[in-house]
C-alpha positions as CSV (number, residue, x, y, z in Angstrom):
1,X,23.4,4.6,19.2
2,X,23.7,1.5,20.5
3,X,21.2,2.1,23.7
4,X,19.9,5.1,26.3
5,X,18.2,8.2,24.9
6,X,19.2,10.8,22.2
7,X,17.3,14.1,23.1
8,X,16.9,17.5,22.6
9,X,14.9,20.4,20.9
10,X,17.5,21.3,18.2
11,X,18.6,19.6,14.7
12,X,20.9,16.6,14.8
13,X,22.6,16.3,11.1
14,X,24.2,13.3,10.2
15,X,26.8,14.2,7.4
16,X,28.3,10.8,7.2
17,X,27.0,7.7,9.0
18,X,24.9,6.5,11.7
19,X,24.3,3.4,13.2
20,X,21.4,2.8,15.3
21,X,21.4,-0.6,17.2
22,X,19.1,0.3,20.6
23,X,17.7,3.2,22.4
24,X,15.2,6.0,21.9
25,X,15.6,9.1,19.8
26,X,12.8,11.2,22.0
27,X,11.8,15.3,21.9
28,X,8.7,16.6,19.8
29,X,10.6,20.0,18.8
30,X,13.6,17.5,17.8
31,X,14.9,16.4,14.1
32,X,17.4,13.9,12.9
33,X,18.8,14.6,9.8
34,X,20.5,12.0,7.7
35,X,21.8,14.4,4.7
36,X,22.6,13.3,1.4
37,X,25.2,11.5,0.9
38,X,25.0,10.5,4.4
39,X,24.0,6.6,6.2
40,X,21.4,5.7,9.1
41,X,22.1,2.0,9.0
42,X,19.3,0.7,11.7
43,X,19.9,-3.0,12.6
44,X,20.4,-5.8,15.7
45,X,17.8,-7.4,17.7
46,X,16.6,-5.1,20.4
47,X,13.7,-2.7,20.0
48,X,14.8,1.2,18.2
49,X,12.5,3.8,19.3
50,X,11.0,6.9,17.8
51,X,10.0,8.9,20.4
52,X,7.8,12.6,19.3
53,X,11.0,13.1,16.8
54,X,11.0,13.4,12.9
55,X,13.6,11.6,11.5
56,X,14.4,12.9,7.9
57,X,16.7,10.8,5.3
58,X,18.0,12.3,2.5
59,X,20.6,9.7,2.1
60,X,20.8,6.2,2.4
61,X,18.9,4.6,5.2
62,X,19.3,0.4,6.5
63,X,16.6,-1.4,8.4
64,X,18.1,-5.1,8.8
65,X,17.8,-7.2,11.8
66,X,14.9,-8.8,13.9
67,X,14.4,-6.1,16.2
68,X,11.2,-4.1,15.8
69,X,11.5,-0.4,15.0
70,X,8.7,1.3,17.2
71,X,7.2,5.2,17.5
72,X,5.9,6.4,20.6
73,X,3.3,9.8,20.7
74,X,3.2,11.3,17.5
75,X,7.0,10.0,15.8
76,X,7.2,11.5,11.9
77,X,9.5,9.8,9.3
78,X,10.0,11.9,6.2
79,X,12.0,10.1,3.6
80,X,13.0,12.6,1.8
81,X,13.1,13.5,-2.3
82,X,16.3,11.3,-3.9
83,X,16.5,9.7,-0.1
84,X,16.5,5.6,0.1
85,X,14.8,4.0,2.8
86,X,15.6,-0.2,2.3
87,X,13.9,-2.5,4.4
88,X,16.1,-6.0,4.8
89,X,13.8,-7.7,7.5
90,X,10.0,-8.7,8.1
91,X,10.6,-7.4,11.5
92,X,7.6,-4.8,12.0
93,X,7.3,-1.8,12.9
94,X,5.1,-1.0,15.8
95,X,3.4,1.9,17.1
96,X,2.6,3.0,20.9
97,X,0.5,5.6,22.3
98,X,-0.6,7.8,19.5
99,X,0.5,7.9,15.9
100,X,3.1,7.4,13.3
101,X,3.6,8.9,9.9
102,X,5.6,7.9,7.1
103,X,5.9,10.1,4.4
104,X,7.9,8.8,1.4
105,X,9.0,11.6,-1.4
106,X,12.2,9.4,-2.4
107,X,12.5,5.7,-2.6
108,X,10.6,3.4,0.0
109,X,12.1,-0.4,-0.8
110,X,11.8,-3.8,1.5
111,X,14.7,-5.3,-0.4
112,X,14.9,-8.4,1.7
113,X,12.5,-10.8,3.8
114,X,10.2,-13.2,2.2
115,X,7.3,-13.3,4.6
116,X,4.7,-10.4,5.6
117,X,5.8,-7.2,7.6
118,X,3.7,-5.6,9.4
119,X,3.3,-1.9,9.5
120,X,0.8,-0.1,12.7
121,X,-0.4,2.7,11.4
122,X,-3.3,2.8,12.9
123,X,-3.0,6.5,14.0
124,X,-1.1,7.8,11.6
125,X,-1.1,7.5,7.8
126,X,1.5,6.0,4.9
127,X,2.0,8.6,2.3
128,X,3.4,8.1,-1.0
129,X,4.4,10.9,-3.1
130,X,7.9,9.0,-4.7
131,X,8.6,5.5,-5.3
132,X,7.0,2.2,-3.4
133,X,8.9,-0.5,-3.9
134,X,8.1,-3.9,-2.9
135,X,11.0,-6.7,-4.1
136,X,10.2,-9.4,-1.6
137,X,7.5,-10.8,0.3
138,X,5.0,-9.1,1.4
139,X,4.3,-4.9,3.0
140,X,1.3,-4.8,5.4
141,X,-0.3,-0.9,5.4
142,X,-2.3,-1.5,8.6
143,X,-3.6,2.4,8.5
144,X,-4.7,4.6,6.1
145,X,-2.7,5.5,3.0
146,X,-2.5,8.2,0.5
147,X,-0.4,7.6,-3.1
148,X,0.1,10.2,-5.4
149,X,3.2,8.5,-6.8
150,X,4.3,5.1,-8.2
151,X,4.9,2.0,-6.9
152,X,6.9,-1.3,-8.4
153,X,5.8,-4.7,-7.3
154,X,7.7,-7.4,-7.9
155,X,6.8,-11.3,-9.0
156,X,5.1,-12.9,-6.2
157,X,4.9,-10.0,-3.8
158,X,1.5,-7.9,-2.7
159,X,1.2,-4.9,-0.6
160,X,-1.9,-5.6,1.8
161,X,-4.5,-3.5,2.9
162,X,-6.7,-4.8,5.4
163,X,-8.5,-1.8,7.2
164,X,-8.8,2.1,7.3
165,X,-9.6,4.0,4.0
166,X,-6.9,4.5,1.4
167,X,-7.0,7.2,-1.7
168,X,-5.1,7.1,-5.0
169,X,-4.5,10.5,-6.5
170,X,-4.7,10.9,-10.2
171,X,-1.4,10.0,-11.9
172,X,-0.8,6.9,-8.7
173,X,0.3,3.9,-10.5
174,X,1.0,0.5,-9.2
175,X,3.2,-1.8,-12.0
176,X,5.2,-4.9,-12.1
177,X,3.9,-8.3,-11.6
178,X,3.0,-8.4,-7.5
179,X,-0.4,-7.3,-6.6
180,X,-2.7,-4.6,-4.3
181,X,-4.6,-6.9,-2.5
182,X,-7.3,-5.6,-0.8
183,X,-9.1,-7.7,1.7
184,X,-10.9,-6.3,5.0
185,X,-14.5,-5.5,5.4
186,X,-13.8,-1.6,6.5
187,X,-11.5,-1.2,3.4
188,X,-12.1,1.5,1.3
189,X,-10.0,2.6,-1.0
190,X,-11.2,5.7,-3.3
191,X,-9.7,6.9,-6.8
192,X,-9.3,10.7,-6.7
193,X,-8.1,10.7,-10.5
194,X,-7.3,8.4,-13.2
195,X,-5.6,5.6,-11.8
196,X,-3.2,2.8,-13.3
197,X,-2.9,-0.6,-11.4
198,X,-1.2,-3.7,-13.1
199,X,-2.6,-6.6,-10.6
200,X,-5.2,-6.0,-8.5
201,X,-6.8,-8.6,-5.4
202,X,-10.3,-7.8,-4.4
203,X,-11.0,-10.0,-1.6
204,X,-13.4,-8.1,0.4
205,X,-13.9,-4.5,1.1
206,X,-14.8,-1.6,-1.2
207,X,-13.2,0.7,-4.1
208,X,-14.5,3.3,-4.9
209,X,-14.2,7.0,-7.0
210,X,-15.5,8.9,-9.5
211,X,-12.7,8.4,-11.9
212,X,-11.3,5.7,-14.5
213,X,-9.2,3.0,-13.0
214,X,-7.6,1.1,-15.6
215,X,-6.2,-2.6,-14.6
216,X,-3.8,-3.3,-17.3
217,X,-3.0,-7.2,-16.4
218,X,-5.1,-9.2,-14.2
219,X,-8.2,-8.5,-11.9
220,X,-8.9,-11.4,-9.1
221,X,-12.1,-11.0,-7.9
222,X,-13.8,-13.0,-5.0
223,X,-15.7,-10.6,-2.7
224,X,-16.1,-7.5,-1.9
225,X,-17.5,-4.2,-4.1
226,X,-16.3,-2.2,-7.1
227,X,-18.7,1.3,-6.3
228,X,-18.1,4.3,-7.1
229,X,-19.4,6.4,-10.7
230,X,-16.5,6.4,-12.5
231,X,-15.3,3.9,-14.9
232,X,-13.1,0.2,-14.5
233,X,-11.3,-0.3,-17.5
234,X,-10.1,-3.9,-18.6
235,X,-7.9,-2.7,-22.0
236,X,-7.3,-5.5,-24.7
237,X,-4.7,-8.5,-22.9
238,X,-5.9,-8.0,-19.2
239,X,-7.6,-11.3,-17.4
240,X,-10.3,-10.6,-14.8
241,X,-11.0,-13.4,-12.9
242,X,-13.9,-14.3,-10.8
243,X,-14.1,-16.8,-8.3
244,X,-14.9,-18.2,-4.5
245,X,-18.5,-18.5,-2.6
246,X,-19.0,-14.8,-2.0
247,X,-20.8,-12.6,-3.9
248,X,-19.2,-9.8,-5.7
249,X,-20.6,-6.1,-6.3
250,X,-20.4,-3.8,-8.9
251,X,-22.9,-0.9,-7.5
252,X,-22.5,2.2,-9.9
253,X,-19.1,2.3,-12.1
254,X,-18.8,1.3,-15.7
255,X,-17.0,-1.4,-16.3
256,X,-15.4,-1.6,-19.7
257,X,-14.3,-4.9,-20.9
258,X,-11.9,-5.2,-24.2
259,X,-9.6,-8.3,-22.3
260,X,-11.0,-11.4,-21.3
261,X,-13.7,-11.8,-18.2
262,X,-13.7,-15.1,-16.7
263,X,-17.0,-15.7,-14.7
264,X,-16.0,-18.6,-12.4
265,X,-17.2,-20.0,-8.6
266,X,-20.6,-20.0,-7.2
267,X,-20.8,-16.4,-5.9
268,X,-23.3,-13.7,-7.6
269,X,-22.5,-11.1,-9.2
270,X,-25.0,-8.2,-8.1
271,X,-25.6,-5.2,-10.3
272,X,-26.8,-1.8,-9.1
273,X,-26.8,1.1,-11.1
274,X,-23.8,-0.1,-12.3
275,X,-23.2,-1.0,-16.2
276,X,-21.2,-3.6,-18.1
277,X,-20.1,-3.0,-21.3
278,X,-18.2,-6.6,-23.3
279,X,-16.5,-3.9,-25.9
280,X,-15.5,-5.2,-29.0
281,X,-13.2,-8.2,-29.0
282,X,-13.4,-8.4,-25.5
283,X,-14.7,-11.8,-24.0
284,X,-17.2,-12.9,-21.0
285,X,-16.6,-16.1,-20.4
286,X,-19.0,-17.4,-18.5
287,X,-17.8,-20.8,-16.5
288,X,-20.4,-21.1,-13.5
289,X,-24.6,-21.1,-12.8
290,X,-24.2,-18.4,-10.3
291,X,-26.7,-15.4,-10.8
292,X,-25.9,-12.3,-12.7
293,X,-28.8,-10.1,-11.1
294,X,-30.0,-6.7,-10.2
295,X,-29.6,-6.1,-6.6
296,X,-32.2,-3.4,-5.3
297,X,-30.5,-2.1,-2.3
């Protein structure tokens, strides 16, 4: 499709290859159906629309290109168990009038572009029950999320989350050497299980749960609140590091520390109800005169 409108109530099933360079695929009662084995290659620089329609992939899907891939009232993309979505572009992907959802079962990858891509979600949701893969750059959420699979960040790549509330289910795992960074005043991002992060950026906003998360490499620290009743672990060879002007909160959890805790910058660190347990060999290093107090809300 390379422009105009492709409509309809029924099932459209791609058994071989699509390209979609311009135009609208429109119709709430409507599906597009890549199958697998089949190709949606998306790509060019004018504007692709999702329109009220589900698009599923089962097969092999291509996003290259600088134009933006946009949903209008309510448009539903279901990447499907074995599917491959691969994002080759920063070029974002907007949403009009009402909401979007992605719902990733296969393998969600941005392959290509080195700066930040934007994702409106703002009325819809990103939900993860496969694979998140992040190989380059860096995957703005800009809605709320839900993971209850994996995710694989590469070296020197983050997935950002800068609003809405977010939940990890138990078993949700982020690894490789990237990072979650969260950093917005209204984030909140709750564990509903054990969870597994490698790297984690807590700039501001709050995590919460009543379960363990368990940060196996490095926790950067520099605002924002670790709440919540469950436990933080920090298992022997993990770095958390604290640092900047702003305060940071630990307000119920346990934190367990077997790694090494580096207490660095000029911002608090405020305890309420919360405990802090140095397990053995695990080191605080203390490196500023900033407060470690009690903070009576």
């Amino acid at each position: 499709a390379t422009g105009g409108t492709l409509n309809g109530t029924g099932t459209l099933t791609v058994a071989d290859s699509m390209v979609w360079t311009g135009g609208t695929m429109a119709d709430a009662a409507g599906v597009t159906t890549i199958a697998a084995g089949g190709t949606l290659e998306i790509s060019g620089t004018s504007q692709k629309t999702l329109q009220s329609r589900t698009l599923n992939n089962a097969g092999t899907a291509t996003w290259s290109g600088t134009g933006v891939l946009s949903s209008q009232s309510g448009g539903v993309i279901n990447n499907l168990a074995g599917g491959l979505f691969d994002i080759q572009t920063d070029a974002n992907l907007a949403r009009f009038n009402n909401s979007l959802a992605i719902n990733n079962a296969g393998t969600f990858r941005k392959s290509a572009g080195t700066g930040t891509q934007y994702f409106d979600l703002s009325s819809g949701s990103f939900t993860n029950s496969g694979l998140l893969e992040v190989q380059t750059g860096t995957l703005h959420l800009y809605g709320p999320t839900f993971h209850s699979g994996t995710a694989s960040l590469a070296t020197n790549t983050t997935v950002l989350l800068t609003s809405y509330t977010h939940s990890m289910a138990s078993g949700a795992a982020f690894s490789g050497d990237g990072f979650l960074v969260i950093n917005g005043g209204g984030v909140t991002l709750t564990m509903d299980g054990a969870v597994s992060l490698e790297n984690l950026s807590l700039i501001s906003g709050t995590l919460n749960g009543a379960n363990t998360l368990t940060i196996s490499k490095a926790l950067s620290w520099t605002g924002g609140t670790l709440g919540g009743t469950g436990v933080r672990s920090l298992p022997v060879g993990a770095v958390a590091t604290l640092s900047g002007t702003a305060a940071k909160s630990l307000i119920g959890p346990t934190m367990n520390n077997a790694g090494t805790f580096v207490f660095g910058g000029t911002g608090e660190l405020l305890l309420y109800n919360g405990t802090f347990n140095n397990l053995a060999g695990g080191v605080f290093d203390y490196q500023t005169d900033a407060n470690i107090r009690d903070w009576d809300l």
